[in-house]
C-alpha positions in Angstrom: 18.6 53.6 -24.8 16.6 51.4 -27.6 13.3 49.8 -26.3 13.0 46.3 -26.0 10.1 44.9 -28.2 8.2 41.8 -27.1 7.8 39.6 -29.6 3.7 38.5 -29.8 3.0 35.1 -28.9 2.9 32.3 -31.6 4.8 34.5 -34.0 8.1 32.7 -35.3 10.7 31.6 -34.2 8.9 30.0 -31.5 10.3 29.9 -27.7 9.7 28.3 -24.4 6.3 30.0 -24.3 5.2 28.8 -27.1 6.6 25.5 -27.1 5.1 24.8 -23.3 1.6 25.8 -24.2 1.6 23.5 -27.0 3.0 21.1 -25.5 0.6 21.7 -22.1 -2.5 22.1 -25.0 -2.0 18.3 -26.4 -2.4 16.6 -23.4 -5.4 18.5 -22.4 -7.4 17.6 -25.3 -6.5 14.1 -24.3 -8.0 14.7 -20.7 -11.6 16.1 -22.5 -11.5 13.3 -24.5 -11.3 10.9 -21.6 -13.5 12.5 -19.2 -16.2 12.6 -22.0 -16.0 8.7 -23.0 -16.0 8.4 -19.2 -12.5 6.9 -18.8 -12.5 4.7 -21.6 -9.3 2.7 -21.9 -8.0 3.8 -25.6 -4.6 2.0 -25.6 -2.5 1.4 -28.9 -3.0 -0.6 -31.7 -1.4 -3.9 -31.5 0.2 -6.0 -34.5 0.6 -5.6 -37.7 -1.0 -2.5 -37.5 1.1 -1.1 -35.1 4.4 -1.6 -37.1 2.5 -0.2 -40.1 1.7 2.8 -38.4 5.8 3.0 -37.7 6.5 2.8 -41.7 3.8 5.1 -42.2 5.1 7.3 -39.4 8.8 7.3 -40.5 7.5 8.3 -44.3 5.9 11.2 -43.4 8.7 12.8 -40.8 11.0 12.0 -43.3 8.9 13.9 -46.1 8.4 16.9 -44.2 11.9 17.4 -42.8 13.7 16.6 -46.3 10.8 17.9 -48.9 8.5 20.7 -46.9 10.3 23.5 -45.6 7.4 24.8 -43.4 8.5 27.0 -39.8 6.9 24.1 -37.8 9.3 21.8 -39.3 12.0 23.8 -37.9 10.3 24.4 -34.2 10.2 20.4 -33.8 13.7 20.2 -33.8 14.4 23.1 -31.3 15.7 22.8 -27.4 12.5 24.9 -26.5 10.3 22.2 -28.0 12.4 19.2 -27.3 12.6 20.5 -23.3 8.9 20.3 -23.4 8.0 17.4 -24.9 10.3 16.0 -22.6 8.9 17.6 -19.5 5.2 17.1 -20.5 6.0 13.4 -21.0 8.3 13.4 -17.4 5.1 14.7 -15.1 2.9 11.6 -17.3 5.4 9.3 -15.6 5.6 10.9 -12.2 1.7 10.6 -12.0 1.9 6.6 -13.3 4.3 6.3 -10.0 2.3 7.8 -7.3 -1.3 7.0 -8.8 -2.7 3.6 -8.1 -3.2 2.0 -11.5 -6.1 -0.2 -12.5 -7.8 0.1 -9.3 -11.7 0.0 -9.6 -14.4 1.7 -7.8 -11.4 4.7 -7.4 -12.4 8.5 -7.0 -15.0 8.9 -9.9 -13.2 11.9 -11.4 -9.5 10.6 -11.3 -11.0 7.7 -13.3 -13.0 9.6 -15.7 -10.3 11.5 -16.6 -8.0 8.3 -17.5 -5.3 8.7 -14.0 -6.2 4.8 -13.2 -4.8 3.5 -16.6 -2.2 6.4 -17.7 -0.7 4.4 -20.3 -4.1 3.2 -21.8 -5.1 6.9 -21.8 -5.4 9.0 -24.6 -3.7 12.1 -22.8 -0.6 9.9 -22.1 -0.6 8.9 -26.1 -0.6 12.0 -27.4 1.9 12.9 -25.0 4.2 9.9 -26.6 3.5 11.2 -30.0 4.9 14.7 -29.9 7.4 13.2 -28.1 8.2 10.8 -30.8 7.4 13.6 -33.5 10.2 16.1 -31.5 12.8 13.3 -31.0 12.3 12.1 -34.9 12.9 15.9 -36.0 15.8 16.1 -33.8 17.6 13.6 -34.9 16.8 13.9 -38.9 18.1 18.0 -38.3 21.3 16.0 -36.8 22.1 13.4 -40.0 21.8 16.5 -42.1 25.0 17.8 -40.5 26.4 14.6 -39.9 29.8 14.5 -38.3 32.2 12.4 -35.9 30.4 14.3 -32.7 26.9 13.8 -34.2 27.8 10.2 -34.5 27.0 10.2 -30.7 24.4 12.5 -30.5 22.7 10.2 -33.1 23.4 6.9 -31.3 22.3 8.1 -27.7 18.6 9.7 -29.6 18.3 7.2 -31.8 18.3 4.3 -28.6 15.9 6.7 -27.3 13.8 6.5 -29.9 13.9 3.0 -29.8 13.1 2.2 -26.1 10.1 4.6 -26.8 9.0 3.1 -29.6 9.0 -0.4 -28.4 7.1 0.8 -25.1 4.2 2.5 -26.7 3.6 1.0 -30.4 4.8 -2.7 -28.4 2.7 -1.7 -25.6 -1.0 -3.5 -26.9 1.4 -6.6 -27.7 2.2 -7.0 -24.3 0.1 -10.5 -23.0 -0.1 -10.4 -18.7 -1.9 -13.7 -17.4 -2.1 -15.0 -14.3 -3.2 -18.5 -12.3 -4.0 -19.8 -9.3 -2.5 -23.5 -8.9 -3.2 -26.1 -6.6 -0.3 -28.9 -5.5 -0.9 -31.2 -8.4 -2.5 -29.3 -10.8 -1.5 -29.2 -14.5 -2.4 -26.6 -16.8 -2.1 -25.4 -20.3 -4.1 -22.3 -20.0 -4.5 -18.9 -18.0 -6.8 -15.9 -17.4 -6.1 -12.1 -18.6 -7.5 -9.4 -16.0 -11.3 -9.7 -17.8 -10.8 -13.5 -16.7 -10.7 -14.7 -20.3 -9.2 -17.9 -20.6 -5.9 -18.3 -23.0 -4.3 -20.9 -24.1 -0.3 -21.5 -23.0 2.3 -23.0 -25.5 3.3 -25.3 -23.2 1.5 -27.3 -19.9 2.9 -26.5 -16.5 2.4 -28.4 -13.1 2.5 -27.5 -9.6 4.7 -30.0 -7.9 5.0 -28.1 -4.5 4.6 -25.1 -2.6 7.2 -23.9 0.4 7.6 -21.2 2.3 9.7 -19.9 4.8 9.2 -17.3 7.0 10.5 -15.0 9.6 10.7 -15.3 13.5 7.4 -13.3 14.5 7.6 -10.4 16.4 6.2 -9.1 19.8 4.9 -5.7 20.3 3.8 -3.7 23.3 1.2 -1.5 23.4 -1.3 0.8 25.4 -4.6 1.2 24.0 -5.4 -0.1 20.9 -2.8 1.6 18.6 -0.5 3.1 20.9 3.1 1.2 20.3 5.4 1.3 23.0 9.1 1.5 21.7 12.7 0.9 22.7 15.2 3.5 23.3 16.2 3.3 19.5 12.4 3.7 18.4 12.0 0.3 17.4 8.2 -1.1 18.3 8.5 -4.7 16.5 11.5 -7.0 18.6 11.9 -10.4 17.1 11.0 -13.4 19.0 13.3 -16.0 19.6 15.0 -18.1 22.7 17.0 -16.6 25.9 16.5 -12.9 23.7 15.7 -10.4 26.1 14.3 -6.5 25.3 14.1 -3.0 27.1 10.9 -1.6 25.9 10.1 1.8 27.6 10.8 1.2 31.2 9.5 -2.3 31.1 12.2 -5.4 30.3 10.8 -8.4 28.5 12.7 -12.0 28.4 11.8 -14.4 26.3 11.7 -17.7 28.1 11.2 -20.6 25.3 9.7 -20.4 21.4 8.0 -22.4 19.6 8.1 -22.0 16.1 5.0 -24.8 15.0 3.2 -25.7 18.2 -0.8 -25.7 19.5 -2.3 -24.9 22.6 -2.7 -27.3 25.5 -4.4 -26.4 28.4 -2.4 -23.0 29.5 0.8 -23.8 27.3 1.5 -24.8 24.5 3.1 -27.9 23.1 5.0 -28.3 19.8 3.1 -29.8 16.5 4.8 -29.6 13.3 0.9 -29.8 11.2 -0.7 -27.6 9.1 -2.8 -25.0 11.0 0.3 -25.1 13.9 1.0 -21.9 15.5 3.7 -20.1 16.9 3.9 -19.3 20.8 6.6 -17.7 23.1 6.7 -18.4 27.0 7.9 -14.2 28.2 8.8 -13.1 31.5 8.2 -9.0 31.7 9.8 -6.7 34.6 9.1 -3.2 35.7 12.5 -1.4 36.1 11.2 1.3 37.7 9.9 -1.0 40.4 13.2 -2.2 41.5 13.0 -4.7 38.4 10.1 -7.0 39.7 8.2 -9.6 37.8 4.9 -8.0 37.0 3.6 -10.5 34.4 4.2 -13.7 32.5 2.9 -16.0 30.3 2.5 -17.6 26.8 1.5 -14.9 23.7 0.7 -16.5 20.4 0.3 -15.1 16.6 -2.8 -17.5 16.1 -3.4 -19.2 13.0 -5.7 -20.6 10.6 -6.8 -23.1 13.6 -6.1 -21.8 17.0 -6.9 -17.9 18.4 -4.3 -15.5 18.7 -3.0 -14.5 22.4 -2.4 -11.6 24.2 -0.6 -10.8 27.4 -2.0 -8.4 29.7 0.5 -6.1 32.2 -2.4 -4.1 33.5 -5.9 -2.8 32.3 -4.5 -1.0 29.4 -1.3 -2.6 28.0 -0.4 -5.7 27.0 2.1 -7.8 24.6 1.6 -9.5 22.0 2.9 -11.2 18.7 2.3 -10.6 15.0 2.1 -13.1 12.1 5.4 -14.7 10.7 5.9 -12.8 7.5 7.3 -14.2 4.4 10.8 -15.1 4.0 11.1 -16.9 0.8 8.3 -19.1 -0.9 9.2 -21.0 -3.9 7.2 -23.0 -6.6 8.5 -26.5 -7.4 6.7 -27.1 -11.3 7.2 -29.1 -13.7 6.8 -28.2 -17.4 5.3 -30.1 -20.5 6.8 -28.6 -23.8 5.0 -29.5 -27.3 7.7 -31.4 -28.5 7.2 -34.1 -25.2 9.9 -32.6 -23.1 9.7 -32.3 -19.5 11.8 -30.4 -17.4 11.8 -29.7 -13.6 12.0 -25.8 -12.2 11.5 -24.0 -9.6 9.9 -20.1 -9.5 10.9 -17.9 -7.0 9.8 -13.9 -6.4 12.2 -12.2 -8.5 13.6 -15.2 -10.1 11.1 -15.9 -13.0 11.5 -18.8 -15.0 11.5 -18.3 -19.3 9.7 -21.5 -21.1 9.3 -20.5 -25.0 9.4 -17.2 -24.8 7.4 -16.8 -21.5 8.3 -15.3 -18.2 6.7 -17.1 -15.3 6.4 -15.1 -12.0 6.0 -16.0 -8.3 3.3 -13.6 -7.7 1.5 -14.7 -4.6 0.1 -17.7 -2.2 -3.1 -18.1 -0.5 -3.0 -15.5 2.3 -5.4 -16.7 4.7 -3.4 -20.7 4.6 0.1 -18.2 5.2 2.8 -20.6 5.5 0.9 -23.4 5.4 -0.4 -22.5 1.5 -1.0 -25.2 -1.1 -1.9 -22.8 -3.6 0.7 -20.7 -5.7 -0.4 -17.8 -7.6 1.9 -17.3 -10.9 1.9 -14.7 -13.4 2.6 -15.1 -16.9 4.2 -12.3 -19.0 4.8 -12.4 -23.2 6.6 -9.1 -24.6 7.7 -9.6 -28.0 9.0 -6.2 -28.0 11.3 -6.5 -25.0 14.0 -7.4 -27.3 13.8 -4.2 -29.2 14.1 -2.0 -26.3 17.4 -4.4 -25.1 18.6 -2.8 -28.6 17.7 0.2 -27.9 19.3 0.4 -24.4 22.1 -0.5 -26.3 22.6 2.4 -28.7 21.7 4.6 -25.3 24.7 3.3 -23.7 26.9 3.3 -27.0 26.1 6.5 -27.4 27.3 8.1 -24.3 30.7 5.7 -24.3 30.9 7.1 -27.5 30.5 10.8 -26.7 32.9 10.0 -23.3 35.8 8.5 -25.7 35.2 11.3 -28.2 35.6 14.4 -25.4 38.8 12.2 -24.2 40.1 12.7 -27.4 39.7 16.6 -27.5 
């Protein structure tokens, strides 16, 4: 039987091993870096140097993979590297989803080493770079042998490339602003997240501010935190008129709501004005006491104006009602282009308006006023480069229909 020699490490062809330390090795440069600058936000650089850094980027792949036949050439545009660039650039993104980003005053170390800005951080850029470097290879070692099958292969990298691209190099391009407007207010300008002041293409005015919310919800409870809950586990039970709940082996009815009311006296009395409350009139039985009345009484969310109120069954539990939570809230504006066009919108959450090449956001309200907010807090968003990474989903998707249709065919 012949003996199996192990090849020595970093010895060509490269493999796995080598491709994963390398791969492991650039971000971890990228971590020193940081944690010696202290967590300095490095980001990349924005326009025109950016797109001159593309040119210069695609000159010099294309040089080495047409004009320098070096080994290294050829282990960028392997599945061992291409798997780890990949995978070294997946964990970056799983870290961005279950860090908090830009949160200040954080865990001095995560910060130092650049976890509370991942895509401002150099570890995360390099990572993007021998990403981009692998998937330019790839693709170039593809053209060479160009045929109908590569055709697809090419599209589906290429849109790759693309969306990456745009979301790195586009990345510094990217303008966030955001504003807090009062009914009647009109503005041509809003603040970045250092509270600089920039100026808007066009003026926009807050017209009006509505919200709607949910019925409130009553709760039960021993203690302080203990929540007593239904047979299906359910602790919250929405308040509304003749609605009735069995909530451990206590029944609750509710006997009248009020949705905008104030106190008076020991009941309340409905009041459709700002600082109005909600209030429900409850009956509550004992069903292990041969269903007897044991308590009732008015509980009450509270609001900017009046005190919350509880109802108390004995010394330790008692019943009462949270805060009506949003529903919908819209901004009614109105906005002032250049040219001396007006034109009436509305904003709601997840319905942003686009004026000249801006998305505006419903972002927020005053959350101490709750529903009965004057203030709406929008969010501004210019991304030049979200149009190049539409293209580039587009060549993704082309590519696969392509590859589909082509298999078909086989």
């Amino acid at each position: 039987m012949s003996e199996i020699t192990k090849k020595p490490l970093f010895v060509f062809p490269w493999r796995f091993t080598e491709s994963f330390i390398i791969a492991f090795f650039i971000p971890a440069v990228g971590f020193i870096i940081e944690y010696l600058s202290k967590g300095a936000y490095f980001g990349m650089l924005s326009f025109p140097y950016n797109v001159s850094l593309f040119i210069v980027w695609i000159i010099i792949i294309s040089v080495f993979h047409f004009f320098l036949k070096f080994d290294y050439v050829y282990w960028l545009s392997s599945t061992p590297a291409a798997i780890a660039a990949v995978s070294v650039y997946a964990i970056q993104v799983l870290l961005l989803g279950f860090i908090p980003q830009e949160v200040k005053d954080s865990n001095i170390i995560i910060q130092k080493l650049g976890l509370t800005h991942i895509t401002q951080s150099l570890q995360f850029i390099f990572s993007v770079f021998f990403l981009l470097i692998v998937l330019s290879f790839t693709i170039l070692k593809r053209i060479k042998s160009f045929n109908k099958r590569n055709f697809g292969f090419f599209l589906n990298h290429f849109g790759l490339l693309v969306i990456i691209v745009a979301g790195s190099f586009g990345a510094s391009d990217k303008t966030v602003l955001s504003l807090n407007m009062q009914e009647g207010d009109k503005l041509g300008i809003a603040f970045d997240n250092k509270y600089q002041h920039h100026k808007l293409p066009f003026k926009i005015e807050l017209v009006d501010f509505i919200m709607e919310t949910y019925n409130p919800e009553l709760m039960m409870c021993r203690g302080k935190s203990k929540f007593i809950s239904d047979k299906d586990g359910k602790t919250l039970f929405k308040v509304d008129n003749l609605l009735r709940y069995t909530i451990g082996h206590y029944e609750v009815f509710i006997n009248k709501y009020l949705k905008s009311c104030k106190p008076s006296g020991s009941e309340y009395v409905p009041l459709d004005y700002m600082g109005a409350t909600s209030a429900a009139n409850i009956d509550v039985f004992d069903k292990e006491k041969n269903n007897i009345k044991i308590a009732s009484g008015w509980i009450s969310c509270g609001s900017i104006i009046f005190n919350s109120q509880i109802l108390p069954i004995d010394t330790n539990l008692i019943i009462g009602m949270n805060e009506p939570q949003p529903k919908k809230y819209i901004s009614k504006v109105r906005i002032y282009h250049k040219d001396g066009k007006v034109e009436n919108e509305t904003i709601e959450v997840n319905k942003p308006l686009k004026v000249d090449g801006w998305y505006i956001y419903q972002s927020g309200y005053d959350n101490e006023m709750g529903r009965w907010s004057t203030v709406s807090v929008l969010e501004f968003v210019n991304d030049p480069w979200l149009y190049v990474v539409y293209i580039g989903i587009f060549f993704l998707m082309a590519g696969a229909c392509f590859m589909i249709w082509y298999d078909k065919l086989k």
